[in-house]
N, C-alpha and C positions, 0 to 999 in steps of 0.2 A: 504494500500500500504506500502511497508516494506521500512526501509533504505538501498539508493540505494548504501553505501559502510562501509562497517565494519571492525574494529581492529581489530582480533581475536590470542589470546597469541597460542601457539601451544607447551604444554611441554612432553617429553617424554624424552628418553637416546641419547640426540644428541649430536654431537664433540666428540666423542670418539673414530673416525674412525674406527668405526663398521659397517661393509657394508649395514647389514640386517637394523641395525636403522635409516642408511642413509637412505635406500632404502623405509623404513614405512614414515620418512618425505616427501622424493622428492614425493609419492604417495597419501599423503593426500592433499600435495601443489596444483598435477595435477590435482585432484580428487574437491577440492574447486573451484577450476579458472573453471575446464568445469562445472559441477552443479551449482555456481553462474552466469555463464553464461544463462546458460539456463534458470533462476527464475529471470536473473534482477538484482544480488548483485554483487557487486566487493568489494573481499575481500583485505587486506592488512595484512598480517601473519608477527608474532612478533613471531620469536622463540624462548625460553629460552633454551640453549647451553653451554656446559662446554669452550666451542672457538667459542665464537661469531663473531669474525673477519673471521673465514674460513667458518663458518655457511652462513655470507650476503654475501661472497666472491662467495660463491658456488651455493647459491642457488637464488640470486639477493634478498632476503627480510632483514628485519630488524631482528636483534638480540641482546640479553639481555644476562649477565651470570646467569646460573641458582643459581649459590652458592651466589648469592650476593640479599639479602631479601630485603634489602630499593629498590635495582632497578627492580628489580621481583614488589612488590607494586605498585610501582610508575608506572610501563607498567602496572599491571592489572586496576589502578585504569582510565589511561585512554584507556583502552580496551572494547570491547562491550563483550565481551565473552573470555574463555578459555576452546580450547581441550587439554582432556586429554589420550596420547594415541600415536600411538598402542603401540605395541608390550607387551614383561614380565613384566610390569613397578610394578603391586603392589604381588610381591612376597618377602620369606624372606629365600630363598634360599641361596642366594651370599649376602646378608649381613641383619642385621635386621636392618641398617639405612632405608633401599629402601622404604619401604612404610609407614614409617613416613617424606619423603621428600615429595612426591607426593601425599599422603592425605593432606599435609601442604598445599601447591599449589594449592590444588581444595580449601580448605576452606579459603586460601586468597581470591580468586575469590567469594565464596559466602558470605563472610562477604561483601563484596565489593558490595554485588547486582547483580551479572554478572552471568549470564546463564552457565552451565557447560554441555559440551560434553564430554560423556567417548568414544574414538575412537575406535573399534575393538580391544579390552585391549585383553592379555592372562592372567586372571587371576590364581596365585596360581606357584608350593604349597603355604602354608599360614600354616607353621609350629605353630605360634605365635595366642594360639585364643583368645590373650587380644588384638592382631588386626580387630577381625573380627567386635567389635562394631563399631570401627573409620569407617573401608571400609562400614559399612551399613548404617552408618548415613551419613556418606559424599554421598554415590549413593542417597538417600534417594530425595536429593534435585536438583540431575542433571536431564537435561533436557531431554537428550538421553543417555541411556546405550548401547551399545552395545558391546559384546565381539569374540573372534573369534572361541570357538567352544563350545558344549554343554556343554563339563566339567567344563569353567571358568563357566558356567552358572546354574550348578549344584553347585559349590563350594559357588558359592553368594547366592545360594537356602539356603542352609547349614547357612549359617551366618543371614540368616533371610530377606533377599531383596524381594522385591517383585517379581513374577514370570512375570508379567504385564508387568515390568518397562523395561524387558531386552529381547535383542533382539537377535539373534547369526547368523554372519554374516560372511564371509573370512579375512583373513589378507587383507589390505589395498593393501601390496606390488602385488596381483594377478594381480590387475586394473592398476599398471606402464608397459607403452608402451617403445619402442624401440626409442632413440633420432631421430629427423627428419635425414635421410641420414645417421644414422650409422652405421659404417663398422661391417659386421658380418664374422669373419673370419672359415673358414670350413675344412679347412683340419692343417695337423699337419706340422711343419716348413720344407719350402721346398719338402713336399712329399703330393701324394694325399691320405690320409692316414685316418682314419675316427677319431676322438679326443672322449677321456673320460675326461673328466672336472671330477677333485678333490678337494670338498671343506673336510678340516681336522679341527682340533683343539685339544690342549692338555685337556683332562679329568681323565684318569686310570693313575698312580700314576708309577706304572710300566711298562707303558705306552703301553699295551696288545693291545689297541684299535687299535693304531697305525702300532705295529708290524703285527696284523692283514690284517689293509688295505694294507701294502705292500706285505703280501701273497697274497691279493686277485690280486695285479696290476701286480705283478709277475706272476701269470698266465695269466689273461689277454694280456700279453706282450709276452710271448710265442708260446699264442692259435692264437693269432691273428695278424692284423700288424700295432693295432691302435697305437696313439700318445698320451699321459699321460700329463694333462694343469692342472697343480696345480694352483686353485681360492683361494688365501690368502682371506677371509672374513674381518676377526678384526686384524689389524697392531700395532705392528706387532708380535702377538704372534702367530697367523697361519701362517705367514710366516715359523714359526721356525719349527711349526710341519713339515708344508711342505718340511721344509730340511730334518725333522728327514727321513720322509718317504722317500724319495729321499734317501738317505747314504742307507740304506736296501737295495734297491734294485741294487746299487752298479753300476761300471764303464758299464759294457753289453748292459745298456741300454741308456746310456747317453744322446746318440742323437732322440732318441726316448720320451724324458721327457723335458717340457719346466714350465715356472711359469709367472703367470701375473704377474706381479709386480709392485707396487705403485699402484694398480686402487682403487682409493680413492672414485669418484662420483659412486653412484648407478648404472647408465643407462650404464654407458662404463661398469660395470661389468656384467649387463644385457647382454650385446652385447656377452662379452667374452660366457656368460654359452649359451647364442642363437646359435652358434658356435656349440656345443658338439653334438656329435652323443647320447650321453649317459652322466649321469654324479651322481655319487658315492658322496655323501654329508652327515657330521654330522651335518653342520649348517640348522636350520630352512629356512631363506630364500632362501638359494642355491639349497633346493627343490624346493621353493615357484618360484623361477628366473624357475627354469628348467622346471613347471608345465605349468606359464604361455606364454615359447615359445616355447611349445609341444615337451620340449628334457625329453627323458623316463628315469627314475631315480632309483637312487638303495639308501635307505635312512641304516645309522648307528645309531643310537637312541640311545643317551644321558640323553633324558628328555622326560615326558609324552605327549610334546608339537608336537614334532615330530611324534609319532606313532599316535598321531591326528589329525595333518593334512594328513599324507599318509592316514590316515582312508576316509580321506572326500573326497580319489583319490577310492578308494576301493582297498587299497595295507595295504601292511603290512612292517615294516625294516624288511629288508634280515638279520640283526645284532644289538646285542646291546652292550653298553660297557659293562656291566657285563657278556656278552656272545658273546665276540669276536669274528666271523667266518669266515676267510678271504676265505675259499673254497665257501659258500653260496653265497657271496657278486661277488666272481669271475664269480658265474654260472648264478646270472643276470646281470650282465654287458653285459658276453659276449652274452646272449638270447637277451639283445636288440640289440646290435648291429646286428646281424643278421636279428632279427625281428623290425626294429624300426617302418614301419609305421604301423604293425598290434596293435602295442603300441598305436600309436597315435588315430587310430579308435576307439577301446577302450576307450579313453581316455577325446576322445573331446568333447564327450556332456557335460559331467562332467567339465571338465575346463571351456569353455567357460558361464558354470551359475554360476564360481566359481567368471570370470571377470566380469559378467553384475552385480552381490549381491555387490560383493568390493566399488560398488559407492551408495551404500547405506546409509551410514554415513553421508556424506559428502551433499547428495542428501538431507537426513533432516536436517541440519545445515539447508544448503541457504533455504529451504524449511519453516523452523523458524525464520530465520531473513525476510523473504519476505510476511512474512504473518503478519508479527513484528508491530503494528502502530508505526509511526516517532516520536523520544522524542524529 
């Protein structure tokens, strides 16, 4: 019989008001509380957070700073366990600090004795391959691997992990629901108008990408009579894209373009993209939001990450940043809005195994702590 309530540290890129990151916590949170339910366990989640104050404020659990090591220790030492996870956490893309933070963190936990989870990690790129012994010998000793698509799971093949150990599973964020009673709003301000949800972000230097998507919404806007909801992700430097994009397409359409703004919780943002008839996204999750409340999606692809999850929808980016195309990006928007539920038929068997797999992780945690004898 297992211990019927557990500590469990949960590190990954949180307090940075990044929606997507919000969005893999609130989902792993959801995702423990119903699985431990069902096995018997009540978990109590210890998050390490860049802002641990708005971390317990937000999500009602306890919180740790992640930059701070004596008290990182101190929460794993009385921890029963630490996940590690989801989302890009061990790549060395955006910086070569990133995966010696978080290989640090798992091997706190296993000097410590304490069971490690890798959460539906996206591993890679993994420029650096005097990393790849650290990431093989730290997986080496966790209890569950799991990553979110075959490629991180090829890439730990490469590094030498065992094929056994690792399992490949969905982003976590598929498995987050709709808040109980949350307003889903459906047409465009004041008109019954059908909405394109725009998530952006700055990447191309001379900002093509950009300039792009406002040809594409510029036609859009012409062809059709939809409303244009700019979804800021990461605050607030997508907000700013969101301007950029907005200034292009100039005063004509003023009243026809609106912006979320400040949606800092996951689930309110959930709500916003539930809303869209269609919705045009470079950020990973703003797919992942649109996939799991069957709004049909036009993806711009930044990174490998992207064109593999659209893969596991059986789509392809309409666009990528090194091949800008705001006429392609326009010609399906506008096809779904036309066609949106012939989208959705399409679309649903696939999603709905993409939400039942997402509680898999989480399903062997309690699944291991319940079968756990009592220390």
């Amino acid at each position: 019989m297992g211990t019927a309530n557990q500590r469990i540290v949960i590190s990954g890129y949180y307090g940075f008001n990044n929606s997507g990151d919000e969005a893999v916590l609130q989902s792993i949170l959801l995702a423990l509380k119903e699985q431990g339910e069902r096995q018997g366990i009540s978990f109590t989640p210890v998050v390490l957070s860049v802002n641990p104050e708005w971390t317990a404020r937000t999500y009602g659990v306890e919180a740790v700073h992640r930059m701070r090591p004596r008290e990182v220790w101190r929460t794993l030492q009385g921890a029963g366990g630490l996940i590690s996870g989801g989302g890009s956490l061990l790549q060395d893309e955006t910086s070569a600090k990133t995966i010696p933070y978080y290989i640090a963190v798992i091997r706190m936990a296993q000097w410590l004795g304490k069971p490690v989870f890798i959460y539906s990690q996206g591993i890679g790129p993994v420029h650096r391959k005097l990393f790849y012994g650290f990431i093989r010998s730290a997986f080496s000793r966790c209890e569950v691997v799991t990553v979110r698509d075959e490629e991180s799971k090829a890439l730990l093949m490469r590094m030498g992990a065992a094929e056994q150990k690792i399992s490949v599973v969905p982003d976590p964020v598929m498995g987050m629901p709709l808040k109980a009673g949350a307003h889903v709003r459906k047409s465009g301000q004041g008109q019954d108008a059908p909405v394109v949800g725009v998530s952006v972000r700055y990447w191309n230097e001379d900002r093509s990408e950009l300039e792009a998507v406002a040809d594409a919404l510029r036609r859009v806007l012409e062809q059709s009579s939809a409303h244009i909801r700019f979804l800021p992700f990461h605050l607030p430097s997508d907000e700013q894209a969101s301007l950029y994009v907005q200034e292009r397409l100039g005063e004509m359409y003023r009243g026809r373009i609106s912006v979320a703004g400040g949606v800092t919780h996951p689930q309110d943002m959930l709500a916003e993209v539930a809303g869209c008839h269609t919705l045009l996204g470079m950020r990973l999750h703003a797919l992942i939001y649109a996939a799991g409340q069957y709004v049909p999606m036009v993806g711009l692809s930044y990174d490998p990450k992207i064109d593999q999850f659209l893969n596991r929808l059986g789509m392809k980016p309409a666009a990528s940043t090194q091949r800008p195309d705001g006429e392609s990006m326009a010609a399906e928007l506008l096809e779904h809005l036309r066609s949106r539920e012939s989208w959705i038929a399409a679309k649903h068997e696939r999603i709905v195994r993409l939400q039942q797999e997402a509680q898999l992780p989480a399903e062997r945690i309690a699944r291991f702590y319940s079968q756990s004898p009592k220390g």
